[in-house]
Gaussian input, Z-matrix of N, CA and C with variables (Angstrom, degrees):
# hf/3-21g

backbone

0 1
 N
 C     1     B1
 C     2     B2     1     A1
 N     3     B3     2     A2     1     D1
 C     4     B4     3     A3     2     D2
 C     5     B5     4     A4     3     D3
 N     6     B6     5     A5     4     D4
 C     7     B7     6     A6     5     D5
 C     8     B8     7     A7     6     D6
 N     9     B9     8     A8     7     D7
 C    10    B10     9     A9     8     D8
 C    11    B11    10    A10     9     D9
 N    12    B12    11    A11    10    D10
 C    13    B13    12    A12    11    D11
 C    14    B14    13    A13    12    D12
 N    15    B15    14    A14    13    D13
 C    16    B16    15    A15    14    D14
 C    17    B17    16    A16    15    D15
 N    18    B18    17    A17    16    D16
 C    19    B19    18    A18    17    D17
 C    20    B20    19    A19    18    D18
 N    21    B21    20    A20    19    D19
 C    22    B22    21    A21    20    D20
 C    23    B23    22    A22    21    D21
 N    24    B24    23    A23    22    D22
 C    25    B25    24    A24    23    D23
 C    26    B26    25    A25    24    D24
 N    27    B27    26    A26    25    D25
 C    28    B28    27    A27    26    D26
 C    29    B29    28    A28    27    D27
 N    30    B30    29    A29    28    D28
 C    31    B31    30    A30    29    D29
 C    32    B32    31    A31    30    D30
 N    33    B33    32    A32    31    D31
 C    34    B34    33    A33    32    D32
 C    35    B35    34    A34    33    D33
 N    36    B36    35    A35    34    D34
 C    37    B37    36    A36    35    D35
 C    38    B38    37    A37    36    D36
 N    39    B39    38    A38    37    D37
 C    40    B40    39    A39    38    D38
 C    41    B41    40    A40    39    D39
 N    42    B42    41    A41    40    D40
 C    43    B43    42    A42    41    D41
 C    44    B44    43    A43    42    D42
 N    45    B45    44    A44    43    D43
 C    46    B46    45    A45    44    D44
 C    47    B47    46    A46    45    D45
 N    48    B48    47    A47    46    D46
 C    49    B49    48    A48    47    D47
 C    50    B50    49    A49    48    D48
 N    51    B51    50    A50    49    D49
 C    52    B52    51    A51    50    D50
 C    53    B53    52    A52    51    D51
 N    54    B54    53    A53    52    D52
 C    55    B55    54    A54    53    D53
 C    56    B56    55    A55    54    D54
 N    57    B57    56    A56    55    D55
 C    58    B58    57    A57    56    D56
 C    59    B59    58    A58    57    D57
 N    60    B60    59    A59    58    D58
 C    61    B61    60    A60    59    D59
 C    62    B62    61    A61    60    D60
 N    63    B63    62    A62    61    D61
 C    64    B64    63    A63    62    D62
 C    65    B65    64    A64    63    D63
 N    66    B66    65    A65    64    D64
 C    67    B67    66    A66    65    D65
 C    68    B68    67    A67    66    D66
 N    69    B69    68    A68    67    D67
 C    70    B70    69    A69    68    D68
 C    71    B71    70    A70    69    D69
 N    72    B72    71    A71    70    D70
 C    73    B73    72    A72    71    D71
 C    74    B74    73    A73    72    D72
 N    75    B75    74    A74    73    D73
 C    76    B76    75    A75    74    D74
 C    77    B77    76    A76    75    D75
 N    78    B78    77    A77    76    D76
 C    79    B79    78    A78    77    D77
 C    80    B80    79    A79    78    D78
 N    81    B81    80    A80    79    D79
 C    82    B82    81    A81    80    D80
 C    83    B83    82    A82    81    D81
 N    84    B84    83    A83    82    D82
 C    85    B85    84    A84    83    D83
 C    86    B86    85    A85    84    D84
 N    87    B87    86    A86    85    D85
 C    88    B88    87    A87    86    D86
 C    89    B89    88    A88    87    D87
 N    90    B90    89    A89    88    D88
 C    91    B91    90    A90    89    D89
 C    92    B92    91    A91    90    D90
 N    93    B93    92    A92    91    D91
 C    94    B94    93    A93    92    D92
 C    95    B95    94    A94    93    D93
 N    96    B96    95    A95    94    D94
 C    97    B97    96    A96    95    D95
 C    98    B98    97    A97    96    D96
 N    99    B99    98    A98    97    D97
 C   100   B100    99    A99    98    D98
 C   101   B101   100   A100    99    D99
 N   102   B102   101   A101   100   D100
 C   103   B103   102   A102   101   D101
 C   104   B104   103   A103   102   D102
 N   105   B105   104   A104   103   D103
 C   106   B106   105   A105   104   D104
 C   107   B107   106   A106   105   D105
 N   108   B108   107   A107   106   D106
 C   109   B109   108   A108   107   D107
 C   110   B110   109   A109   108   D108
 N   111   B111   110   A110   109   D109
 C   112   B112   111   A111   110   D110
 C   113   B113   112   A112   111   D111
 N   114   B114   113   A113   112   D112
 C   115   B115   114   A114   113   D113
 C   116   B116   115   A115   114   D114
 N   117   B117   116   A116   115   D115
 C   118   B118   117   A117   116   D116
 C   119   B119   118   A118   117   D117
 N   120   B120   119   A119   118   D118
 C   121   B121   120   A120   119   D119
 C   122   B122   121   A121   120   D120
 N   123   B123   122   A122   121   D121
 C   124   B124   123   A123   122   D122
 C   125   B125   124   A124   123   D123
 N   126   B126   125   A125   124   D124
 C   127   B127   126   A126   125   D125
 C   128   B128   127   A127   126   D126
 N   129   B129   128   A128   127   D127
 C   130   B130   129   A129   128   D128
 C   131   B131   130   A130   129   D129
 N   132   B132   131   A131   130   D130
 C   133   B133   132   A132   131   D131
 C   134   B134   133   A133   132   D132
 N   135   B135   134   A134   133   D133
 C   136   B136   135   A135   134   D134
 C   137   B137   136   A136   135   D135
 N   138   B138   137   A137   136   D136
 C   139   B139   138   A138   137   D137
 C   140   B140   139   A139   138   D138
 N   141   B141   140   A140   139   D139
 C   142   B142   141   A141   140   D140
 C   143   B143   142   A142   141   D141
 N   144   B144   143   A143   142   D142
 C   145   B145   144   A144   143   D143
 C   146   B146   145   A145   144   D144
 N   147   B147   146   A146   145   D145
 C   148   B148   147   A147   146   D146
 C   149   B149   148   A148   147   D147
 N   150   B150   149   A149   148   D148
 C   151   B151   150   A150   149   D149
 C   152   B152   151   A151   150   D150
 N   153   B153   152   A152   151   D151
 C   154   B154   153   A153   152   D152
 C   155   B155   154   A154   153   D153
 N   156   B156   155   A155   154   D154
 C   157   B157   156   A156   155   D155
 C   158   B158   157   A157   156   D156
 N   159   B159   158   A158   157   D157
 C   160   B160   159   A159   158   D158
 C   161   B161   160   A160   159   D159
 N   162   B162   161   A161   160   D160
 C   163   B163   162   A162   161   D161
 C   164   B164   163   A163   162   D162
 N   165   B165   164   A164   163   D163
 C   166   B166   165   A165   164   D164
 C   167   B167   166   A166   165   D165
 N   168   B168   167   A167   166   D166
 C   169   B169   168   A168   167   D167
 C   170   B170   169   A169   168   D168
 N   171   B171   170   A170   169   D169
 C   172   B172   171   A171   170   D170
 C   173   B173   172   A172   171   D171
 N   174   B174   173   A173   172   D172
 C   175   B175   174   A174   173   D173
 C   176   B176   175   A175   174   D174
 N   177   B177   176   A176   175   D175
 C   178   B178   177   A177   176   D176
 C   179   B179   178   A178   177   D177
 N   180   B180   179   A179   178   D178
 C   181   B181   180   A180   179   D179
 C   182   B182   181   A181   180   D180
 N   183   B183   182   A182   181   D181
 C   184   B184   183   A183   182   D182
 C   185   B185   184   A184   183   D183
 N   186   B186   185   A185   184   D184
 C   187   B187   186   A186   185   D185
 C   188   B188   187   A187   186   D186
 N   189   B189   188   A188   187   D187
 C   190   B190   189   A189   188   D188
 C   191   B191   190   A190   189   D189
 N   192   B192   191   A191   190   D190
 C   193   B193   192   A192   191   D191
 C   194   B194   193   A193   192   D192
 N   195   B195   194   A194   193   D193
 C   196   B196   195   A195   194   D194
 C   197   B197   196   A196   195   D195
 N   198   B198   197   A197   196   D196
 C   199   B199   198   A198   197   D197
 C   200   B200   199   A199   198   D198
 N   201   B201   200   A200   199   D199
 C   202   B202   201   A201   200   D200
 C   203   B203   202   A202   201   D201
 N   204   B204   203   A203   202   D202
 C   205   B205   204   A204   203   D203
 C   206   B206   205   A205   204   D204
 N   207   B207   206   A206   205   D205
 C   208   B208   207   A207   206   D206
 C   209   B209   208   A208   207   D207
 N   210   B210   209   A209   208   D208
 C   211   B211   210   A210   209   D209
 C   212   B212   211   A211   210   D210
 N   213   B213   212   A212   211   D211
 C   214   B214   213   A213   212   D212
 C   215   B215   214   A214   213   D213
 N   216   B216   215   A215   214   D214
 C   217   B217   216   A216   215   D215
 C   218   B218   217   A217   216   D216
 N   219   B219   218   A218   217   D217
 C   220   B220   219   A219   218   D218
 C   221   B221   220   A220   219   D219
 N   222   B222   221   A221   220   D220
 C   223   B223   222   A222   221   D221
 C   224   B224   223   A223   222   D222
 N   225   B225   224   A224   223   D223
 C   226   B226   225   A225   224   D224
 C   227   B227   226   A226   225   D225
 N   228   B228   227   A227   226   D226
 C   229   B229   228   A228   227   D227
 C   230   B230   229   A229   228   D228
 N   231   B231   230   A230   229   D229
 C   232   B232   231   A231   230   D230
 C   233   B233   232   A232   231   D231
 N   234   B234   233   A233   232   D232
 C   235   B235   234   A234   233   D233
 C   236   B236   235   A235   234   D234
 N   237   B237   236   A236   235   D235
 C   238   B238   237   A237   236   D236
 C   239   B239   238   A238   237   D237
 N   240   B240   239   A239   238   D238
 C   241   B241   240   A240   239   D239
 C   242   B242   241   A241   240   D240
 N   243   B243   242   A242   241   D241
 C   244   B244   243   A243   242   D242
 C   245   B245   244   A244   243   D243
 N   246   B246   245   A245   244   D244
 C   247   B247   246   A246   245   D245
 C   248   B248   247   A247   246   D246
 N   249   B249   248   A248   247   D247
 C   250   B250   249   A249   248   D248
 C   251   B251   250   A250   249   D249
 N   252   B252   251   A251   250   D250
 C   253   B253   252   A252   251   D251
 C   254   B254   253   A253   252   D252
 N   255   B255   254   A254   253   D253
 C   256   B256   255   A255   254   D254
 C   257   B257   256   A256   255   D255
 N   258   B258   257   A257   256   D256
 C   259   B259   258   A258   257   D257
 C   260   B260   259   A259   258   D258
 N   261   B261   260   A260   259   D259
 C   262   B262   261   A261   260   D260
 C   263   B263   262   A262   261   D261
 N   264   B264   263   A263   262   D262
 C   265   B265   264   A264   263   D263
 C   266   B266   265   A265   264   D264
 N   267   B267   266   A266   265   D265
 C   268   B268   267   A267   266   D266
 C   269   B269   268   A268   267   D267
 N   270   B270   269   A269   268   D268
 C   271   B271   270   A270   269   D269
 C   272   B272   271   A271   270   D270
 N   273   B273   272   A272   271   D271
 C   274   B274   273   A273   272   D272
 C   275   B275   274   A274   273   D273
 N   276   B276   275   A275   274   D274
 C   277   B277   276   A276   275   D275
 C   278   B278   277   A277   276   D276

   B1=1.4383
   B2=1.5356
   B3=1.5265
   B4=1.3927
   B5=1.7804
   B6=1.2000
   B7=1.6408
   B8=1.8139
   B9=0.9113
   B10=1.4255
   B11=1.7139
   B12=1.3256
   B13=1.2554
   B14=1.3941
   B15=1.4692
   B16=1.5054
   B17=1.1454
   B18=1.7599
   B19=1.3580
   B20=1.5106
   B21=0.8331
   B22=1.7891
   B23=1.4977
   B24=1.4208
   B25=1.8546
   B26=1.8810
   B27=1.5165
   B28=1.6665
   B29=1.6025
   B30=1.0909
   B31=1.2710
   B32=1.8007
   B33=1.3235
   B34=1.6353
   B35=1.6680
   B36=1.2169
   B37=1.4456
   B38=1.9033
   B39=1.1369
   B40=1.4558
   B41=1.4741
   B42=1.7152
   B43=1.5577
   B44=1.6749
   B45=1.4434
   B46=1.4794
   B47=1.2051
   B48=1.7557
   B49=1.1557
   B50=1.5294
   B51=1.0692
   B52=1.5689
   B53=1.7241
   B54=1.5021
   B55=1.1319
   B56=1.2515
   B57=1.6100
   B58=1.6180
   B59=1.0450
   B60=1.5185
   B61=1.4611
   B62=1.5156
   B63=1.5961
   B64=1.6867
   B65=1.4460
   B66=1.2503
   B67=1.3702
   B68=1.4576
   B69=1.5039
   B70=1.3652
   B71=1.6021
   B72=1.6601
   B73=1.4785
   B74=1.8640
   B75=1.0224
   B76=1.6760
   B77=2.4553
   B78=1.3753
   B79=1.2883
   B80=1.8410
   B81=1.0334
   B82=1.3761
   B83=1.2462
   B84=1.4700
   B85=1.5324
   B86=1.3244
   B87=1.1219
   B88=1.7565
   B89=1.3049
   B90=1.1483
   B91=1.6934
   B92=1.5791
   B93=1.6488
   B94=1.9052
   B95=1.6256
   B96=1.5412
   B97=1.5052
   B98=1.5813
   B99=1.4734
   B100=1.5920
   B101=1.1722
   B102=1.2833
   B103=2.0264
   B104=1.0874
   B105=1.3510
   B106=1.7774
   B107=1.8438
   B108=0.9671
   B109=1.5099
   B110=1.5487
   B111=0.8304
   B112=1.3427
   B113=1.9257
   B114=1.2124
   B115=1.4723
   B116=1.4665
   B117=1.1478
   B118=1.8851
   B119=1.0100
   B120=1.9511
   B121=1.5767
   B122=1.9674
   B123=1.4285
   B124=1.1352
   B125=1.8394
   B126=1.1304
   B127=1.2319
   B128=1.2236
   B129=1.8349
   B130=1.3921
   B131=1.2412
   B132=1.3388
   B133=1.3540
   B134=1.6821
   B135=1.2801
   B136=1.7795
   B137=1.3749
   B138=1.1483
   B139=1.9994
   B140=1.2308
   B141=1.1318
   B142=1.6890
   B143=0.8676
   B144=1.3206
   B145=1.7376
   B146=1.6313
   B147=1.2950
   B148=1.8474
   B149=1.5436
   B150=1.8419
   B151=1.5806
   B152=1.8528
   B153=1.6670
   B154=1.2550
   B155=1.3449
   B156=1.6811
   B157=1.1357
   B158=1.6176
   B159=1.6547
   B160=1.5930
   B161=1.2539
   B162=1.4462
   B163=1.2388
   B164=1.7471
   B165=1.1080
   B166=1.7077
   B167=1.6355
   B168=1.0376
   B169=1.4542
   B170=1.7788
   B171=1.4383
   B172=1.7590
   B173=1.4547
   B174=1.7589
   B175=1.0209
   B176=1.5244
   B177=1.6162
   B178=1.1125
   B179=1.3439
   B180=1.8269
   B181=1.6526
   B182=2.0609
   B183=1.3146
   B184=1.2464
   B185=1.7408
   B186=1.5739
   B187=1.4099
   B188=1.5968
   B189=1.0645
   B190=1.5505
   B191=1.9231
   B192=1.2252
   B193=1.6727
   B194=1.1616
   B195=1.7460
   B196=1.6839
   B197=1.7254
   B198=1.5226
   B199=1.7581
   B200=1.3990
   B201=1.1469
   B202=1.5165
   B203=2.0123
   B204=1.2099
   B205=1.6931
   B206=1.6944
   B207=1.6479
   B208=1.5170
   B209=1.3218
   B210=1.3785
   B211=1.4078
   B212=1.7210
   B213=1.2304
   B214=1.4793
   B215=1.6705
   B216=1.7712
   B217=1.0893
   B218=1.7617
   B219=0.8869
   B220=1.9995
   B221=1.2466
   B222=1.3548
   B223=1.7286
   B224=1.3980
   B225=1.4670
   B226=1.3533
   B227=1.4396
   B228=1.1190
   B229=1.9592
   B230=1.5019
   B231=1.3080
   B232=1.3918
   B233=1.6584
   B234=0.7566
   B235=1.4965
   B236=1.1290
   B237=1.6066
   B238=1.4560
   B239=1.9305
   B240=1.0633
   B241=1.8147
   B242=1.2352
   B243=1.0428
   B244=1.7642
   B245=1.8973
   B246=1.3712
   B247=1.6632
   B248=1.5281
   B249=1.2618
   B250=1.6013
   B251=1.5366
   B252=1.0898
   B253=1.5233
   B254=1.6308
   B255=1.0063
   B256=1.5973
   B257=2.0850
   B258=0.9254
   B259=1.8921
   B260=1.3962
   B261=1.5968
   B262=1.3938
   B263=1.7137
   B264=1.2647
   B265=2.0641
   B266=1.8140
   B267=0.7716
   B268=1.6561
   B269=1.7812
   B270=0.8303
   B271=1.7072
   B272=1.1787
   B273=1.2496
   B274=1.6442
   B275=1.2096
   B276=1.9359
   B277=0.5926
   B278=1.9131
   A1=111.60
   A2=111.22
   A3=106.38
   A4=114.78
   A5=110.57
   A6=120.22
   A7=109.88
   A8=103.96
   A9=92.80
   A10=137.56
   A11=107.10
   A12=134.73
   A13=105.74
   A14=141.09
   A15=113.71
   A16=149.33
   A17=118.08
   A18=124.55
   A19=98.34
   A20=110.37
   A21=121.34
   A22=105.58
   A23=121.08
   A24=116.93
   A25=86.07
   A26=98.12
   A27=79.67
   A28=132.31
   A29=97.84
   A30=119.35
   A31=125.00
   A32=96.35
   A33=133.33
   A34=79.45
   A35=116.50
   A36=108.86
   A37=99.41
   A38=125.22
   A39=113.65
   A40=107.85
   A41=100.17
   A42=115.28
   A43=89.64
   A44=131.91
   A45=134.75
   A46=112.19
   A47=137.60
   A48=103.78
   A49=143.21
   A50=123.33
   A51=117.61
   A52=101.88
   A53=115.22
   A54=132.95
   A55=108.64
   A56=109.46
   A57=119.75
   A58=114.30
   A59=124.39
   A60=129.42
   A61=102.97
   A62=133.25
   A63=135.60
   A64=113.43
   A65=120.68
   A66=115.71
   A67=119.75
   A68=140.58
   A69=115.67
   A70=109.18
   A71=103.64
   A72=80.93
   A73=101.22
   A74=125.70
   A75=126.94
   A76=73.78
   A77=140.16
   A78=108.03
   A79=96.85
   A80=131.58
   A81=136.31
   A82=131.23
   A83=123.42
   A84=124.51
   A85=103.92
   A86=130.33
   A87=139.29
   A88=107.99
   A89=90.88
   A90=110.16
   A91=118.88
   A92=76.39
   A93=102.02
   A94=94.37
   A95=94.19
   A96=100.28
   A97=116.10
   A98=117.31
   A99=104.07
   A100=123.57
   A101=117.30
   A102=114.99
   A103=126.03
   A104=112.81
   A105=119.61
   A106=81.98
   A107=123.80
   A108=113.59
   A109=106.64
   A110=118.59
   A111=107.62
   A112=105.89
   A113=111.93
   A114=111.61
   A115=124.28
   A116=125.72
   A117=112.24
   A118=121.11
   A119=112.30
   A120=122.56
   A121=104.04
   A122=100.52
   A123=108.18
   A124=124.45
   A125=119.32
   A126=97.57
   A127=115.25
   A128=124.01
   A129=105.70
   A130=117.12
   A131=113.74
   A132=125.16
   A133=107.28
   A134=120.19
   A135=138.57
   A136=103.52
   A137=98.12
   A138=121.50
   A139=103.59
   A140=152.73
   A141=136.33
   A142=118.46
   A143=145.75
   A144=127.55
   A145=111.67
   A146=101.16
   A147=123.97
   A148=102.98
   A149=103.33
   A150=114.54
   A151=103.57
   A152=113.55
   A153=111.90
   A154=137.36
   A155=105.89
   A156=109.90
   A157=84.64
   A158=112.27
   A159=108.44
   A160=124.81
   A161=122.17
   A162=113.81
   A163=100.89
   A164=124.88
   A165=120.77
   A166=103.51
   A167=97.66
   A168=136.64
   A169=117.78
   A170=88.59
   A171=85.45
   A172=103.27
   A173=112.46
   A174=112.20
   A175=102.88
   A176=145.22
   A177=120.08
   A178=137.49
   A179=96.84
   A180=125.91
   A181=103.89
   A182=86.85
   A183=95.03
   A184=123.03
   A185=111.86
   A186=113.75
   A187=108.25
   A188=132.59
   A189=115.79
   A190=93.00
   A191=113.04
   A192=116.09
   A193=94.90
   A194=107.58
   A195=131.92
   A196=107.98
   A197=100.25
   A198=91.24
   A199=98.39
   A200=124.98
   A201=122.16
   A202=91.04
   A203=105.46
   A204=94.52
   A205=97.68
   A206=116.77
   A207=102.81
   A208=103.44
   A209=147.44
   A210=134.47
   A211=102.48
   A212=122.89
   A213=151.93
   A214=75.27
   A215=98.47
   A216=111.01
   A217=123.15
   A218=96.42
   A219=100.65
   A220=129.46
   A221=95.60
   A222=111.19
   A223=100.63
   A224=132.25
   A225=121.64
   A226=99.61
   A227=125.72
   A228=113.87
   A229=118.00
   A230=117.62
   A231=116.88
   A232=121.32
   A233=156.10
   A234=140.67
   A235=115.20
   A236=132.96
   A237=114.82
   A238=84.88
   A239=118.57
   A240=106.94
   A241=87.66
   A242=142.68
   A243=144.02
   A244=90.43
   A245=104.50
   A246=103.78
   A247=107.97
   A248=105.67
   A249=119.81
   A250=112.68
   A251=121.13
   A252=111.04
   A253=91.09
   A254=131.36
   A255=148.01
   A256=80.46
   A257=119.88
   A258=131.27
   A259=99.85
   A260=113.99
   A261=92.23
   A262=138.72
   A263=99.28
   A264=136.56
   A265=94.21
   A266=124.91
   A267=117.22
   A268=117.67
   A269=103.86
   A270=93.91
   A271=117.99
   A272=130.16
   A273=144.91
   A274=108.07
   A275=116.18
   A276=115.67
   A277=100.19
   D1=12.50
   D2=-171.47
   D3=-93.90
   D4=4.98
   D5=155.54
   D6=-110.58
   D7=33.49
   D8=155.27
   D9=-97.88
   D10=29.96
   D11=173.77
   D12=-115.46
   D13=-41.78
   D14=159.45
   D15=-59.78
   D16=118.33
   D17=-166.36
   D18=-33.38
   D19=-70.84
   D20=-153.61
   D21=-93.28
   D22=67.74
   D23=174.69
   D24=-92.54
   D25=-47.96
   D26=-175.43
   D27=-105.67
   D28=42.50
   D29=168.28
   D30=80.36
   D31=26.70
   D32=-151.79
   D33=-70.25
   D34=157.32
   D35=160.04
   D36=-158.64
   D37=146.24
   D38=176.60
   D39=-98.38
   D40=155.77
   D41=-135.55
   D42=-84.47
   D43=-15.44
   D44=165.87
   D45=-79.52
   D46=14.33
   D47=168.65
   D48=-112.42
   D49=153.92
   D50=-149.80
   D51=-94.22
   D52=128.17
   D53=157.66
   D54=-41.52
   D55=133.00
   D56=165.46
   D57=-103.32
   D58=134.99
   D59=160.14
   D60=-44.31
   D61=113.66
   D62=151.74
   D63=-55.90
   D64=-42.14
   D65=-154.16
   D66=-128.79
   D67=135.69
   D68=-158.32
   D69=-99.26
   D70=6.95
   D71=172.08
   D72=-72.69
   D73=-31.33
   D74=-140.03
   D75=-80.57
   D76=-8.40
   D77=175.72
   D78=-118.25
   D79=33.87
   D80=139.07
   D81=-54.14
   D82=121.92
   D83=177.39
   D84=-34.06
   D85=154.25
   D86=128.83
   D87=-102.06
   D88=139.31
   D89=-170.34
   D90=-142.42
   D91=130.40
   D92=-159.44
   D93=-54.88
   D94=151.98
   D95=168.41
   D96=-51.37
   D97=-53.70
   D98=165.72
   D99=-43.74
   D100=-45.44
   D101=174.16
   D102=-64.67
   D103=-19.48
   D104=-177.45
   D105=-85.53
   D106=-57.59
   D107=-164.88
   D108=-71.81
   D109=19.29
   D110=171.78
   D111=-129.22
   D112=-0.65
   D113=163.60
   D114=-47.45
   D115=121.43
   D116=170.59
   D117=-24.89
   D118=-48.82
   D119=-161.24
   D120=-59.35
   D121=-59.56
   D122=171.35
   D123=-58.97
   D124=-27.27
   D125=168.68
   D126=-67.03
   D127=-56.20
   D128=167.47
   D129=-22.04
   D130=-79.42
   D131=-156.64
   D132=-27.01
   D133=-46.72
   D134=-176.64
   D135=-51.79
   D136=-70.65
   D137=179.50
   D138=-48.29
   D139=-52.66
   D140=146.27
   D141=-74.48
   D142=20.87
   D143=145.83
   D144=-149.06
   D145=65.45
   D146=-177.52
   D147=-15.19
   D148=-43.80
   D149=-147.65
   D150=-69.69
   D151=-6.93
   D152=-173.45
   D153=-76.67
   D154=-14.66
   D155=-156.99
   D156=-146.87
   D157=127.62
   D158=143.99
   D159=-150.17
   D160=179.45
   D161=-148.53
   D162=-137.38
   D163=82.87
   D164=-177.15
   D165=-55.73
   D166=127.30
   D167=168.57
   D168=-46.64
   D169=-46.41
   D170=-165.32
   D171=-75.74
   D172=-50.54
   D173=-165.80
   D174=-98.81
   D175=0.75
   D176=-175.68
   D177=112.65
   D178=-36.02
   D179=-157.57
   D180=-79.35
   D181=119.47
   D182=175.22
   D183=-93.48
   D184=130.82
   D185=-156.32
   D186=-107.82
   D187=161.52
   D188=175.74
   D189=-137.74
   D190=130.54
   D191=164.53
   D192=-62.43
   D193=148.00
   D194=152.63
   D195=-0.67
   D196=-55.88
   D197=-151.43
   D198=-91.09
   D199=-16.07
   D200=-162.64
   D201=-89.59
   D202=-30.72
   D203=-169.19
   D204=-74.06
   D205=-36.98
   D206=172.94
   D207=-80.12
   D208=36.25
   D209=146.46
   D210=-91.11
   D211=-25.05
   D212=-161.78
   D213=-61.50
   D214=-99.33
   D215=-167.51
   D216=-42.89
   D217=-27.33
   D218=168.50
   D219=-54.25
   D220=-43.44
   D221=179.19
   D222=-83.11
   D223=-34.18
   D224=-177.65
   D225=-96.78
   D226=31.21
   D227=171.42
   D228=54.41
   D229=15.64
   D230=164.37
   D231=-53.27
   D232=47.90
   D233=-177.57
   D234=-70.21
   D235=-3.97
   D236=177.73
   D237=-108.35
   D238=-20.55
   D239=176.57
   D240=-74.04
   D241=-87.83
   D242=-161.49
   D243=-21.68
   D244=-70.88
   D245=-164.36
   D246=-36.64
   D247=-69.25
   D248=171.52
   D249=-32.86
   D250=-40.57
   D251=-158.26
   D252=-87.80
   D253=-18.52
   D254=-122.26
   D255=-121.19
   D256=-59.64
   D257=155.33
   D258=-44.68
   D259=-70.79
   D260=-164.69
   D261=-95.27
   D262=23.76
   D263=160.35
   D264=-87.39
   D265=-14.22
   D266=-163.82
   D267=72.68
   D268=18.64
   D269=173.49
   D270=-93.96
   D271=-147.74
   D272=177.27
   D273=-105.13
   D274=135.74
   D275=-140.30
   D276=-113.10

């Protein structure tokens, strides 16, 4: 009888209470591919290395090199897209 003072031994929970975010990746912006490209950090980043980023003309389609898409996923907390993309470039994973 010596837990019979915890609210919750049987799994009781009251019907007002509000879920907490645990972890701070899950309350981090995500940020649209236009918003990541429009960050300061990332424009630098372009302006010294032209070869990262391009943009075809006819159709529109915007491309990101290897390193710039894992800067992508960094800022948005991807680590299993980063891993994945990181497999499917051929590197280590």
């Amino acid at each position: 009888m010596a837990s019979q003072d915890n609210a919750n031994i049987f799994s009781v929970e009251s019907t007002h209470k509000i879920p907490n975010v645990k972890h701070l990746r899950r309350q981090s912006k995500i940020y649209s591919p236009e918003e990541f490209l429009a960050l300061p950090m990332v424009q630098e980043y372009i302006k010294n290395n032209p070869n990262q980023y391009f943009v075809n003309e006819e159709t529109g389609e915007q491309m990101m090199a290897q390193e710039l898409a894992e800067l992508y996923c960094s800022v948005n907390n991807g680590k299993k897209m980063k891993k994945a993309l990181r497999r499917a470039f051929g590197g280590k994973s």
